[in-house]
C-alpha beads as a LAMMPS data file, in Angstrom:
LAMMPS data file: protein, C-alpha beads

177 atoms
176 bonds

1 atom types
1 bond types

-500.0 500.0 xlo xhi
-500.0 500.0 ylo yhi
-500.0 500.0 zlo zhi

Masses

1 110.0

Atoms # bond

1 1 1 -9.928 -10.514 -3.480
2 1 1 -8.333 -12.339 -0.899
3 1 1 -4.886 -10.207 -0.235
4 1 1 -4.287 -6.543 -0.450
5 1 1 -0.570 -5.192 -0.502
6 1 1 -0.292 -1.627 1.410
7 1 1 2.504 0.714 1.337
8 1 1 2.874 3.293 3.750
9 1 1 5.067 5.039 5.806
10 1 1 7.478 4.199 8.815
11 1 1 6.729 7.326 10.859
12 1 1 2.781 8.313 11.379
13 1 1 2.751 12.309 9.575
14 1 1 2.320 15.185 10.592
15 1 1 -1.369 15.102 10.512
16 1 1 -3.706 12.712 13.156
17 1 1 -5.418 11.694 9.534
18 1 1 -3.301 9.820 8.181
19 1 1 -3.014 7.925 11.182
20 1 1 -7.151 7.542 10.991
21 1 1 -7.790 7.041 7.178
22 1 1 -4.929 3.986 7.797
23 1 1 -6.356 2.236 11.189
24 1 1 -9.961 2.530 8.669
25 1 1 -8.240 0.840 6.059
26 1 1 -7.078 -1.838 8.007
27 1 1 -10.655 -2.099 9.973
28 1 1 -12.324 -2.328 6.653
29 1 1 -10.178 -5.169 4.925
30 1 1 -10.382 -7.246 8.099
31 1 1 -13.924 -6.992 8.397
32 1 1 -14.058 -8.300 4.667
33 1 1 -11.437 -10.553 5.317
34 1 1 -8.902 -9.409 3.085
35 1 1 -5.866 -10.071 4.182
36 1 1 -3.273 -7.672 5.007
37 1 1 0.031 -7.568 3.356
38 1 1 2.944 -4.817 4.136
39 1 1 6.430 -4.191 4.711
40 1 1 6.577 -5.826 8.639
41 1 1 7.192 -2.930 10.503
42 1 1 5.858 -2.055 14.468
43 1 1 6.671 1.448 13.827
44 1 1 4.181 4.581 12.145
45 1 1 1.771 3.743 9.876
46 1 1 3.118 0.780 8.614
47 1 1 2.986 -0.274 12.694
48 1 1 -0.696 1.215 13.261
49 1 1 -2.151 -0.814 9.927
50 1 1 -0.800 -4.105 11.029
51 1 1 -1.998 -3.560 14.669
52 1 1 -5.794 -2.273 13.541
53 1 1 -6.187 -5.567 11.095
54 1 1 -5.266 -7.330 13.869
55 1 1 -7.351 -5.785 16.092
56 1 1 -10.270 -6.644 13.774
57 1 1 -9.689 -10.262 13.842
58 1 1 -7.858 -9.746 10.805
59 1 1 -4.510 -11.597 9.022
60 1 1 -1.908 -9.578 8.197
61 1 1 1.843 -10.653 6.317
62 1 1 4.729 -8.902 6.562
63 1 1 7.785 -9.053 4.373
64 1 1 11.255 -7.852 5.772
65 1 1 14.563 -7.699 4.451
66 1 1 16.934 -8.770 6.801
67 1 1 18.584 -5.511 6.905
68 1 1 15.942 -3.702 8.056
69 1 1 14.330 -5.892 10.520
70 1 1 16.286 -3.921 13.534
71 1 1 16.134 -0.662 11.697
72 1 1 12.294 -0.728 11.134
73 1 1 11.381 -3.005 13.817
74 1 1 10.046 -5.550 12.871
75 1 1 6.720 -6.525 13.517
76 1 1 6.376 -9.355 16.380
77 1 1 2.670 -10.412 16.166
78 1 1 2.335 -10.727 12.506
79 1 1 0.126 -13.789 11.312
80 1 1 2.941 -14.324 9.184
81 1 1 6.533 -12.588 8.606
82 1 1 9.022 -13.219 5.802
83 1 1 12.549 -12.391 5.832
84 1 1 13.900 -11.846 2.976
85 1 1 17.563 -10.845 1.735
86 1 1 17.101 -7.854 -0.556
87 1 1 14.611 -5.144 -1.333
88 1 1 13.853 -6.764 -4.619
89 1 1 12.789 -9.882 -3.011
90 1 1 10.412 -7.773 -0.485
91 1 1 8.565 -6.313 -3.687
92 1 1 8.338 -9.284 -5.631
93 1 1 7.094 -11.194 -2.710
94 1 1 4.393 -8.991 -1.603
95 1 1 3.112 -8.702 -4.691
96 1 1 3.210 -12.334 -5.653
97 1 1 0.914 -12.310 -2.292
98 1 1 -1.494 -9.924 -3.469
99 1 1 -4.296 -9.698 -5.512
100 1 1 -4.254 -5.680 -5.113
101 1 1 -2.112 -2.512 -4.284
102 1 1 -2.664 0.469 -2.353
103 1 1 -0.729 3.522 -0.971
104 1 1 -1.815 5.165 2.102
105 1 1 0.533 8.279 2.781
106 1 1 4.028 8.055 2.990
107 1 1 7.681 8.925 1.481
108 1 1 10.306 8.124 -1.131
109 1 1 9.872 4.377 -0.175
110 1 1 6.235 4.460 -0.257
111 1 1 6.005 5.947 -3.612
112 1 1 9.108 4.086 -5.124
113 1 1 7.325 0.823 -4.539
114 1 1 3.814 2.289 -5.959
115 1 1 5.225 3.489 -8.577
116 1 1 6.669 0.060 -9.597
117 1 1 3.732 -2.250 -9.351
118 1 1 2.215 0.774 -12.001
119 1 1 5.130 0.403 -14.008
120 1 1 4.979 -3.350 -14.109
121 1 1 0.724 -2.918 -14.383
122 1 1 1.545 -1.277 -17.930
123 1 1 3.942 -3.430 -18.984
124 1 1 1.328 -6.265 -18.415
125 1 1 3.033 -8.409 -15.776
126 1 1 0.243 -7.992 -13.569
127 1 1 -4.242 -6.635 -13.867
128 1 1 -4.081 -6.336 -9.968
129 1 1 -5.771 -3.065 -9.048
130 1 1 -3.760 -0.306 -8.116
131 1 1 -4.773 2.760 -5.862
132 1 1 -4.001 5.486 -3.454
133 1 1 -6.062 6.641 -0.118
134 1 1 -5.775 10.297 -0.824
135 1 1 -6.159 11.349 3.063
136 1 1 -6.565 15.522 2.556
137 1 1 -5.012 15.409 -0.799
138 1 1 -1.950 13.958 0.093
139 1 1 -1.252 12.595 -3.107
140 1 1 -2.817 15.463 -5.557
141 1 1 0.697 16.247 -6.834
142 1 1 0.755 12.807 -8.074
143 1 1 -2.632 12.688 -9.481
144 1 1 -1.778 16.285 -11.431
145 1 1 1.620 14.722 -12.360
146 1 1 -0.109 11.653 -13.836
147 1 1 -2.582 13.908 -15.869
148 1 1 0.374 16.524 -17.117
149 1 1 2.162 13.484 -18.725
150 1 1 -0.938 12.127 -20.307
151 1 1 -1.397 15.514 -21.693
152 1 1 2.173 15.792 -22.552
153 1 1 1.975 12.186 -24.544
154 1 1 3.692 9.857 -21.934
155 1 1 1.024 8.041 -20.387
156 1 1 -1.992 7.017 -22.011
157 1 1 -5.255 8.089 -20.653
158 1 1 -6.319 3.861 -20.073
159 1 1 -3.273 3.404 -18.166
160 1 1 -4.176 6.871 -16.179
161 1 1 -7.053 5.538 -15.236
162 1 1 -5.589 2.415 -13.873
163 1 1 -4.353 4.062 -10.967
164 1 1 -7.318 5.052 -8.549
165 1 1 -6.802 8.016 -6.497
166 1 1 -9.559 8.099 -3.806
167 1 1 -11.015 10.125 -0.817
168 1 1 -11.996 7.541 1.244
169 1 1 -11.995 4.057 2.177
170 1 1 -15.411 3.185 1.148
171 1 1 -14.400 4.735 -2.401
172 1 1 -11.035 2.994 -2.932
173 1 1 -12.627 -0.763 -1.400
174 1 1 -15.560 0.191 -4.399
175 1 1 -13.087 0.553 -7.248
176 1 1 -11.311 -2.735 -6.288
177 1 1 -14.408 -4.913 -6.441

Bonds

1 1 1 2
2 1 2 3
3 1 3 4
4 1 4 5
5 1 5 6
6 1 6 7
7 1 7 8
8 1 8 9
9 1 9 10
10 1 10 11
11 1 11 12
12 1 12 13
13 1 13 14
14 1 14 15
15 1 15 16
16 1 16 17
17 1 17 18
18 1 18 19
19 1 19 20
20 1 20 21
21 1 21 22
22 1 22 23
23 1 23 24
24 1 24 25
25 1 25 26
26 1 26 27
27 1 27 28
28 1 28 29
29 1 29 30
30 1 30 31
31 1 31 32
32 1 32 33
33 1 33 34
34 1 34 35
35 1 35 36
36 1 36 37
37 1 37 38
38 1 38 39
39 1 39 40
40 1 40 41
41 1 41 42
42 1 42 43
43 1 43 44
44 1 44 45
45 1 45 46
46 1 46 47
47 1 47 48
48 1 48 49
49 1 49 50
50 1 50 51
51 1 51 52
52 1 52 53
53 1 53 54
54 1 54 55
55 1 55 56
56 1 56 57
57 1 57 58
58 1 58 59
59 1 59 60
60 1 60 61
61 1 61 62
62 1 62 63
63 1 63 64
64 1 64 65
65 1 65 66
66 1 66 67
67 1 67 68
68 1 68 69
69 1 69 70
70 1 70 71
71 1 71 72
72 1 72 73
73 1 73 74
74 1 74 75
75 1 75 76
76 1 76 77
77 1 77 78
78 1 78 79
79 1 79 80
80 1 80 81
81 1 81 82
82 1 82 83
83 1 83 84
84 1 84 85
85 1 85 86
86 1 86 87
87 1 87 88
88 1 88 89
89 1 89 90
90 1 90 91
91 1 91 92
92 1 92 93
93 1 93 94
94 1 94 95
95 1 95 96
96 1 96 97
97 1 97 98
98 1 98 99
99 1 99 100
100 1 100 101
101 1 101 102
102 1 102 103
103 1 103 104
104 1 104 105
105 1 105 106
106 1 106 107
107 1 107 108
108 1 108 109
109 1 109 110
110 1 110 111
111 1 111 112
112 1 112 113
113 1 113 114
114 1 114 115
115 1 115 116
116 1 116 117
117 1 117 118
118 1 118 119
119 1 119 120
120 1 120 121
121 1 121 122
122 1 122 123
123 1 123 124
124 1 124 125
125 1 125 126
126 1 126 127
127 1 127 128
128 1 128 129
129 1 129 130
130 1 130 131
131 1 131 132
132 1 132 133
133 1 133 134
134 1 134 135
135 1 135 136
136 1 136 137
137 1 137 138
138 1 138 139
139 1 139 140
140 1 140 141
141 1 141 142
142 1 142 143
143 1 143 144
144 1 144 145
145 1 145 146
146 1 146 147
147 1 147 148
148 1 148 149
149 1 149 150
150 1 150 151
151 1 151 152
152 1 152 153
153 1 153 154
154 1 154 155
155 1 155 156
156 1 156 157
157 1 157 158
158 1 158 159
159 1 159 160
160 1 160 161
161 1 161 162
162 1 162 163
163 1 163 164
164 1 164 165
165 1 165 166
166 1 166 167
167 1 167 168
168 1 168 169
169 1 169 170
170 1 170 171
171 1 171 172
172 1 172 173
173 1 173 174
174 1 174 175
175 1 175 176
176 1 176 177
């Protein structure tokens, strides 16, 4: 694996954690040298995982649309930053990027653009690994959402199981390799 593609959120939380599990995220993929790969913001955690990777002597990407590169800030000391003209480009391009996905806590954007690489995972445009950092259960609502609707006949139990939800760093890195 030579990319990872993280979503996460423009402000930090409410908890210190999430702020910790995502600076550990970053740490770890630099030290394996896994590149970074993100939305190009300086601000919350989106900010903090860019500056951590780099921090760890690692390479991080970040894709903009043009819109947003004054409303999010955009990231200065990127190894690389692409601006881009739409949302739909930003997606596509990350994950063209990446050889994996992951979700670290975050909002409607963060989960929108999860949520899509899954969709596309089960409608076979991609077998990139998908996953979320569950800092203290963050995203158990999602997890019990995915089981209700495999128990309710809308989502196969494989395609469940395609989407890692895990408690830690060193657990999520494991079910990538």
């Amino acid at each position: 694996m030579r990319a990872v593609c993280v979503y996460c959120g423009s402000s930090v939380g409410a908890d210190p954690a999430y702020l910790e599990a995502t600076q550990a995220l970053a740490q770890a993929l630099a030290a394996r040298g896994i590149q970074v790969v993100y939305g190009g913001a300086a601000v919350g955690l989106m900010g903090a995982l860019a500056d951590a990777a780099l921090a760890a002597g690692g390479e991080v990407v970040g894709v903009m649309p043009r819109h947003l590169v004054e409303r999010e800030i955009a990231h200065q000391g990127l190894t690389q930053l692409h601006v881009v003209a739409t949302m739909h480009e930003r997606k596509a391009l990350m994950a063209e990027l990446s050889d994996g996905f992951v979700a670290l806590p975050g909002g409607i954007g963060t989960l929108e653009e999860l949520i899509e690489m899954y969709t596309w995972a089960q409608l076979g445009l991609h077998h990139k690994p998908l996953g979320v950092l569950n800092t203290r259960g963050y995203y158990d609502g999602l997890a019990a959402f995915l089981d209700h609707a495999v128990a309710e006949g809308f989502l196969v139990p494989e395609r469940r199981a395609s989407l890692v939800v895990a408690a830690d760093v060193p657990e999520l890195l494991r079910s990538f390799e």
